[in-house]
C-alpha positions as CSV (number, residue, x, y, z in Angstrom):
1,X,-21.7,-20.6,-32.6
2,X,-21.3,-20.3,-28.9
3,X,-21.7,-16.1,-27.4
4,X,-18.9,-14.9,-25.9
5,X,-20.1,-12.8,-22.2
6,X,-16.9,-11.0,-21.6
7,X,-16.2,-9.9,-18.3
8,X,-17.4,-6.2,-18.4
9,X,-14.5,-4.0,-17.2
10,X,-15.5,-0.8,-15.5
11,X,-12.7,2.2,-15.1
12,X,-12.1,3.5,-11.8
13,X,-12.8,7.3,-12.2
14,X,-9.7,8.5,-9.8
15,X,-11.2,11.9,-10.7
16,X,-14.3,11.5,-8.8
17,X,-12.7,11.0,-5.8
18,X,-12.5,12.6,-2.5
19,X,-8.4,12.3,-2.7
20,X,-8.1,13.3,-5.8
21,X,-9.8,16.2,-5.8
22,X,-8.6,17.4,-2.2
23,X,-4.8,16.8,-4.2
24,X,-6.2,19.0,-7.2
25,X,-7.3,21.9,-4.9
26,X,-5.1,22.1,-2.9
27,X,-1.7,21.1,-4.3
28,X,0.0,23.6,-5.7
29,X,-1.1,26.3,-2.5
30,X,0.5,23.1,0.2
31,X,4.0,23.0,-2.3
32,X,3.8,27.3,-2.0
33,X,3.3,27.0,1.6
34,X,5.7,24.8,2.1
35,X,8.8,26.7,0.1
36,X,7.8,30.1,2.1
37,X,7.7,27.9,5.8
38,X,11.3,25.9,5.0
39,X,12.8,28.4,2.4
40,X,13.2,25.2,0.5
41,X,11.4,23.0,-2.6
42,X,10.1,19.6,-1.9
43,X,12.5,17.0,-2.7
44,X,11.4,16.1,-6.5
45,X,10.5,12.9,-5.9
46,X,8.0,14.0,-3.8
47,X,6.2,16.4,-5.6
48,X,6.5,13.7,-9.1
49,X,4.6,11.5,-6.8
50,X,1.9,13.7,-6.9
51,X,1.6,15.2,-10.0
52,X,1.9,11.4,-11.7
53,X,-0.7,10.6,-9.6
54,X,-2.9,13.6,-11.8
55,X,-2.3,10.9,-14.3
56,X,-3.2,7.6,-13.1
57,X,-6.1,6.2,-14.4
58,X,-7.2,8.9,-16.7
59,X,-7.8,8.3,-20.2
60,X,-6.7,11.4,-22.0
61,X,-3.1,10.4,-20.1
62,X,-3.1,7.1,-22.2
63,X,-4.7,3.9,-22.7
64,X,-4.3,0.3,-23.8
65,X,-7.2,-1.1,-26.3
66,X,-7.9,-4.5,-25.4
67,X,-10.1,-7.5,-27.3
68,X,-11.8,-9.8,-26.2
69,X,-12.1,-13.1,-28.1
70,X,-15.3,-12.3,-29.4
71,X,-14.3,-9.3,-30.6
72,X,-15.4,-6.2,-28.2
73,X,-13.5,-3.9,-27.5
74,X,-12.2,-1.7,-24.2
75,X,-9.6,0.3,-23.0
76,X,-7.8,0.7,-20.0
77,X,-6.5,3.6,-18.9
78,X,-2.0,3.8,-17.8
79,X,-1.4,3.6,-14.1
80,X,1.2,5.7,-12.7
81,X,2.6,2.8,-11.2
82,X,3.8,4.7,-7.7
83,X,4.0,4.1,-4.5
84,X,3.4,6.8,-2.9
85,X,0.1,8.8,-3.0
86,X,-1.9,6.7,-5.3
87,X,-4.2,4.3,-3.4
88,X,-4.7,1.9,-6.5
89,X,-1.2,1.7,-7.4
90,X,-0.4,1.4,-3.8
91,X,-3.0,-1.5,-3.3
92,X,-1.8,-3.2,-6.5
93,X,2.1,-3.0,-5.0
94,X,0.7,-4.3,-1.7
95,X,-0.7,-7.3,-3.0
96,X,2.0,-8.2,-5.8
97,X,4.6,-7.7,-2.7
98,X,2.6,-10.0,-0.3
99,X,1.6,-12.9,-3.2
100,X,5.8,-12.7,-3.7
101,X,6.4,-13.1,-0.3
102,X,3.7,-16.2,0.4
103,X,4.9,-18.2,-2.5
104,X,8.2,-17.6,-3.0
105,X,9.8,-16.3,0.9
106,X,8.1,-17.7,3.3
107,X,8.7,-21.7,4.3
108,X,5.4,-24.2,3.2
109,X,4.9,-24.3,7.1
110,X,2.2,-23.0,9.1
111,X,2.8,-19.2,10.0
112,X,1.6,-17.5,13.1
113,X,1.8,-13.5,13.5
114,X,2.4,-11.9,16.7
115,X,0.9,-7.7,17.1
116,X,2.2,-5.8,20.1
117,X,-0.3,-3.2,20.6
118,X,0.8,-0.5,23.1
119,X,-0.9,2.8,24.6
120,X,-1.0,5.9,22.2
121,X,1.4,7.8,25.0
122,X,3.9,5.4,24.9
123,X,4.2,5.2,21.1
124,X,5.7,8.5,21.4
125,X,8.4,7.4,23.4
126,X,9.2,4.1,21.4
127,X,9.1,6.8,17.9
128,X,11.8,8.7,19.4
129,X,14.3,5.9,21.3
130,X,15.6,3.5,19.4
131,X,16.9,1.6,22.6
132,X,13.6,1.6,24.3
133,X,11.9,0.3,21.8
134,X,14.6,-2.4,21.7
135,X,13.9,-3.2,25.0
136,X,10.2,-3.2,24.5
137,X,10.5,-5.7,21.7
138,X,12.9,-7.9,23.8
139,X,10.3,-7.9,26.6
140,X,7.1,-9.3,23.6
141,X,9.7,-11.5,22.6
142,X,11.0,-13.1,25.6
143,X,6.9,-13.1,26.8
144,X,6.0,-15.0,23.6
145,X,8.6,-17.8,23.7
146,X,7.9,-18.6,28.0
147,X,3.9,-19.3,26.2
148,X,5.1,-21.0,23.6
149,X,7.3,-23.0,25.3
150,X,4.8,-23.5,27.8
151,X,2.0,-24.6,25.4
152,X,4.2,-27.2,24.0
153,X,4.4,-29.1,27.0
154,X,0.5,-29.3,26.9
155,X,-0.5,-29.5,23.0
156,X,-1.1,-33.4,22.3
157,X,1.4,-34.9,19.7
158,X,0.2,-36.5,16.4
């Protein structure tokens, strides 16, 4: 009889964290503050976000029992499964999103990714005009395709 080593699966603790209990705190105060500054609630999604997030990962919220072929047993405590505010969830979104996009978007072909970094000042600018920031783009653009052109002239052929 062979002894089955299941891979030990160790919960998170969301409530141990720095986030979460900066969100617990301080919640309810930053949604009061916020209706007396705009004379106005949150939109409800917003505040769901958070208050689902209260949820995420914490047993007495639910939990799946699982089985291992040998027979132990664990749970695993519900996600909230947004977007949002939670930083697993989030993470978890990310990564399905980008695996998606790798195997079922993009070409089998060799990708390169171009990054325009530009000065904090400026960023300002670009936030608040759409048209400049067009232009800026067409500039990195235009910039990338004369180098590209002009390695290709000098990149040895297989």
């Amino acid at each position: 009889m062979s002894l089955c080593v299941p891979k030990v699966y160790k919960r998170r603790n969301p409530e141990n964290t720095l986030l979460y209990q900066i969100v617990q705190n301080y919640l309810e105060d930053w949604l009061a503050n916020y209706y007396i500054k705009n004379n106005e609630r949150l939109p409800g999604y917003v505040e769901n976000e958070y208050r689902d997030y209260f949820k995420c990962g914490i047993l007495c919220h639910g939990f799946a029992r699982a089985r291992c072929d040998c027979g132990t047993d664990f749970i695993i405590a519900f996600s909230c499964k947004r977007r949002g505010v939670c930083p697993s969830c989030n993470t978890k979104h990310m990564i399905a999103t980008a695996t998606h996009i790798v195997s079922e978007v993009l070409p089998k072909l060799p990708v390169r990714q171009w990054v325009l970094s530009v000065p904090k000042w400026i960023r300002y600018y670009l936030a608040r005009d759409s048209s400049l920031a067009s232009k800026v783009l067409r500039i990195f653009i235009d910039e990338i395709q004369e180098q590209l052109k002009t390695l290709s002239g000098k990149i040895p052929t297989t």
